[in-house]
N, C-alpha and C positions, 0 to 999 in steps of 0.2 A: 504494500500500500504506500503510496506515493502522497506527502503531505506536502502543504503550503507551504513554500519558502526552503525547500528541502532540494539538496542538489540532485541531479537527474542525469542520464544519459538518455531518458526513457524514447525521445525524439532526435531524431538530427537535427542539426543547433543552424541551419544554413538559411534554412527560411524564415526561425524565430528571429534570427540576425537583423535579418533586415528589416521584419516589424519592428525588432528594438529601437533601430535608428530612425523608423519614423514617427515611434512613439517618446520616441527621446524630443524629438523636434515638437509634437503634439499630443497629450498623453491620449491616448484612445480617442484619438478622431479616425471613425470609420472611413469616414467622406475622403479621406487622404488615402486611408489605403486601399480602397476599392480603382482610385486614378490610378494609384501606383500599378493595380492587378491589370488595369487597361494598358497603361504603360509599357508595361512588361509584354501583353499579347503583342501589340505593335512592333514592339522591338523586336520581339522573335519571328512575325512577318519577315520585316528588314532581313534579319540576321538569315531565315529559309533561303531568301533572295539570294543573298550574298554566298551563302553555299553552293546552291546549286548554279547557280557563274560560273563555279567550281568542275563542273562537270557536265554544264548541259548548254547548249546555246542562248541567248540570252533572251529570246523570247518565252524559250521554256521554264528558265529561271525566273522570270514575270510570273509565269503560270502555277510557279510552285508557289510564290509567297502570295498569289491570289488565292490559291486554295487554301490557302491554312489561315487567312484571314479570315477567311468566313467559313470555314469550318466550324459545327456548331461544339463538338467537344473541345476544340481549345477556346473557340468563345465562352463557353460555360465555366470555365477554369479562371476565368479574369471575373466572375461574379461570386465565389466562394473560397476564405482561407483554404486552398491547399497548399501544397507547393509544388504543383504539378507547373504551374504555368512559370516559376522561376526556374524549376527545371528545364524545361523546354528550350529555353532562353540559355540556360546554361550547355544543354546540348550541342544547339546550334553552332553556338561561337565559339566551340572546344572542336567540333569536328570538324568547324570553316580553319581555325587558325590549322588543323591535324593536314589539314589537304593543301593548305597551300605549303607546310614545310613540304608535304611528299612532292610537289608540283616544283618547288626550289631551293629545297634544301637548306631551307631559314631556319637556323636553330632559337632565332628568337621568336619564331612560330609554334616550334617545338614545343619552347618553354611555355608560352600563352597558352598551347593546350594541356601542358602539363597541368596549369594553375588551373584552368578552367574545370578540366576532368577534376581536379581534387577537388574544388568548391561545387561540383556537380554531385559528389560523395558525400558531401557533408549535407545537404537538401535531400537527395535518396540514394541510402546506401549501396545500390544494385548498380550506382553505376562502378562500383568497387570490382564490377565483375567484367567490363568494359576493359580494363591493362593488359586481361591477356592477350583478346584478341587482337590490339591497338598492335602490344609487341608482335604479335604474330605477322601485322599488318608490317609493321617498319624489319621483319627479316624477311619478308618475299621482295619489298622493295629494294632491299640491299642483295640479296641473292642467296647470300651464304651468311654466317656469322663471322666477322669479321670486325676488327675497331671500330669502324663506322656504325655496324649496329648495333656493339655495345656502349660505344659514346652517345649515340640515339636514344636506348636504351634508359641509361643510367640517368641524363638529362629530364628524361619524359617522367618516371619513375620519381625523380629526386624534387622536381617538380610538384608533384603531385602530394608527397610525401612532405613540404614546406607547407601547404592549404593544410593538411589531416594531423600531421601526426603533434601541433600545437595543442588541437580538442583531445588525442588520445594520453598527450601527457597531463591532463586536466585529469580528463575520467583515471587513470591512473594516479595521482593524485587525492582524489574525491573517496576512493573508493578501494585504492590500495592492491587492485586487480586490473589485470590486462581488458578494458574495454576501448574497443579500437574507434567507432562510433555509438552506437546506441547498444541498447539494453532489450531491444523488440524482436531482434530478430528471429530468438525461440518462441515468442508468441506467433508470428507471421508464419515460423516452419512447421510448426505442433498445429496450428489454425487451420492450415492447408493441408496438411496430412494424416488426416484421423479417417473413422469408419462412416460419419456424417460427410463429407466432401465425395466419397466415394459413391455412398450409395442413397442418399438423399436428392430426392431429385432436387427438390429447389437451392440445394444445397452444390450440383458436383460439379467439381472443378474449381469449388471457390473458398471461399476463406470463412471462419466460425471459431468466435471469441473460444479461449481455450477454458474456460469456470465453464465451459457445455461440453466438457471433454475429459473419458478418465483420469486419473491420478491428479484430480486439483489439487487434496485435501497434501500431497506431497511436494506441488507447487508452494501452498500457501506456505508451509511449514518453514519454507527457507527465511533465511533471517537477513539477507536484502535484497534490493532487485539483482544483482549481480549473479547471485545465485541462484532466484526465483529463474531469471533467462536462461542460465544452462540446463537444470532441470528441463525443463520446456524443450529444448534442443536434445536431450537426451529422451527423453521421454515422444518427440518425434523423429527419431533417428529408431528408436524401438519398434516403434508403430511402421516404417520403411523396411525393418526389418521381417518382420515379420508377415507383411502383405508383398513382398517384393514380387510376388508373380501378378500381381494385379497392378502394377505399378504403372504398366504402358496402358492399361485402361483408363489408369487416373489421368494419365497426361493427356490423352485424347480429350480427356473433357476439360482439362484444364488449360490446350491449346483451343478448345472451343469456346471456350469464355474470352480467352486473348483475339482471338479472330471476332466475336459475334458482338452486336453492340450491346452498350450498359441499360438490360431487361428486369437488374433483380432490384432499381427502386420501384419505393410503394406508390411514387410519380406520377400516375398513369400520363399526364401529360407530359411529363418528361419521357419518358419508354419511348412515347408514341412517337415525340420530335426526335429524338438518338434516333430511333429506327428508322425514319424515314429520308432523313438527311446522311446517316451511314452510310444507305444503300450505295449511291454512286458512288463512293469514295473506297466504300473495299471492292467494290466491282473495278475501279480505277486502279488502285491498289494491286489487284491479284493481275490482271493485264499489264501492269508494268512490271512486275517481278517474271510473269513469261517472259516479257520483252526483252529480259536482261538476258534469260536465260538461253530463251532462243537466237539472240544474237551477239553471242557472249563475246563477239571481236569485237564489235563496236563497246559494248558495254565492259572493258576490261581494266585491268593495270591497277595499281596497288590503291590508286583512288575510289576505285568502284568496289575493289575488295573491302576496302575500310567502312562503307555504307554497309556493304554484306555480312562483314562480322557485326559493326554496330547493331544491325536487326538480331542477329544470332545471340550477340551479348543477351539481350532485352527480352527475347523469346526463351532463352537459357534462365534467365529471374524469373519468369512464369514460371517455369515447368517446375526448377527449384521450390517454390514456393506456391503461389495459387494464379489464375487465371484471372484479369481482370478487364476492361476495356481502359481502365486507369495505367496500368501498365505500357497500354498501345500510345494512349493518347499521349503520354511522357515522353515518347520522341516520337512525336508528329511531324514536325521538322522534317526527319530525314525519311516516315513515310510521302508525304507530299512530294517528295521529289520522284519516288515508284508513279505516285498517281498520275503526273505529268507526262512522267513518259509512258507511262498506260495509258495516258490519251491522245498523245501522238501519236502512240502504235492503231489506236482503233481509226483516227480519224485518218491514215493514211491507206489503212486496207478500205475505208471505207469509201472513199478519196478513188483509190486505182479499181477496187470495183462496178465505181459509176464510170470508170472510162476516164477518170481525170488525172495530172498530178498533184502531189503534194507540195504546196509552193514553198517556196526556198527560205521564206524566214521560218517556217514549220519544221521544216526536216532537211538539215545540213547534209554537204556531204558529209561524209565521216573522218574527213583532218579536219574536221573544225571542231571536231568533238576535244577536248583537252584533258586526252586518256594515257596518254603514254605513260610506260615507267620512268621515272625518272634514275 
């Protein structure tokens, strides 16, 4: 139990951060920070834009920061404290500054997405899970392992590690135990992997407070949250163990919550508007992931791999943990840029089907695309 005024790990500190300093400025004016959540969606507009420059032609990169303007799940995200929409925003300009080192070899790019990726950590831990594929990302760009991409390496890494590891000497500090960021993550891993996510229909694939799940009275017992978390992580590391043959059923329903829109509010007009406005955008969505795939020359080189691990990271935090549409919408960003080119794929088949072509600001040749390895 977590009281008044009592030190915590129990959130990541990145998004209270920033309320702090605007409530430092105005103690609890709403009206301030709901601008600020506006703010913030606009900027991550921008910031999509600015990415996908990165990798698409420039009319397409219009196309991506139009669609995630008026995307209704990240406009939603600018009208309620989450920290989805600072995330977003931190995504953005962590894998814009990530692509323009791979693009030229800027290590002061490097470093900007080092700091980014870490303060992207500190707002939701999962992007913690982001470094390996990033590394993975800068030793195909380099070829082999070699100085250059352990200098790459240790840069990106050391970076990242200057944002975090100031809150993990706190929580160490606080609490006199290794808490690297929060204190939640046995509840999110125990949440999502019990016999209720499984076989509950309203329930599978998603996440349920752990006091609705056996061994509480073993949770409670622990004597702070430090150890109420491991319990929890133990206690669902038990439960994995022991359902492990069921375990690719659970993901199937827990990649169907990450794929389908957000149906489990009590909203009904909120369901209704997600569902309806989803539609085109995972239908965009799944045609632009073909499009990569079926034309994997144009769509190649260490830049378009790093969007592809990026989604893997992100679909890897689902699976680890539970299915949400909350998850998806947290890099929007870099879905937007699939949905774009899912819709240059369709409007050009749809284009040469009536007998026409594709005009020339729609669909480049393919050196215009800015894919190479570097």
């Amino acid at each position: 139990m977590i009281h008044p005024g009592e030190p915590t790990a129990f959130r990541a500190p990145g998004f209270p951060l920033v309320l702090a300093l605007l409530y430092w400025y105005s103690y609890s004016n709403y009206l301030l920070a709901y601008l600020l959540f506006c703010l913030l969606g606009a900027a991550t507009a921008v910031a999509t834009y600015c990415l996908a420059r990165e990798l698409l032609p420039e009319s397409l990169a219009r196309v991506s920061g139009f669609l995630l303007a008026v995307y209704f799940g990240h406009v939603y995200f600018a009208t309620i404290f989450l920290s989805e929409g600072l995330f977003a925003l931190c995504v953005a300009l962590s894998l814009w500054a990530f692509l323009i080192h791979l693009r030229t070899a800027s290590f002061v790019s490097l470093l900007w997405a080092g700091l980014l990726f870490g303060y992207a950590a500190l707002t939701r831990p999962i992007a913690m899970l982001f470094c390996p594929f990033l590394v993975f990302v800068l030793w195909r760009s380099v070829g082999r392992i070699s100085k250059l991409f352990l200098l790459r390496t240790t840069l990106l890494c050391a970076a990242w590690a200057c944002v975090v590891l100031p809150w993990t000497a706190r929580n160490v500090a606080v609490f006199h135990k290794l808490v690297s960021i929060t204190t939640n993550g046995g509840a999110t891993f125990y949440g999502g992997n019990n016999d209720i996510v499984l076989h509950d229909r309203a329930f599978l694939g998603s996440w349920i407070s752990t006091t609705k799940l056996p061994g509480r009275p073993l949770i409670d017992a622990q004597p702070d949250e430090v150890s109420h978390d491991q319990m929890e992580w133990r206690l669902g590391f038990r439960w994995v163990r022991s359902h492990w043959s069921q375990m690719p059923l659970l993901f199937c329903y827990k990649l169907a919550r990450f794929i389908m829109p957000a149906v489990e509010s009590k909203n009904k007009n909120f369901v209704l508007l997600e569902s309806v406005t989803y539609l085109p955008y995972g239908l965009l969505i799944f045609f632009g992931v073909g499009a990569c795939w079926r034309m994997r020359r144009t769509y190649s080189g260490s830049r378009w791999l790093a969007m592809h691990a990026f989604v893997l990271g992100n679909l890897t935090s689902a699976l680890i943990f539970y299915g949400s549409a909350r998850f998806r919408n947290a890099i929007a960003p870099v879905l937007m840029i699939y949905a774009a080119v899912g819709l240059q794929w369709i409007a050009t088949l749809t284009l040469k089907s009536g007998g026409w072509n594709a005009p020339g600001w729609f669909l480049p040749p393919r050196e215009e695309f800015p894919n190479r390895r570097q």
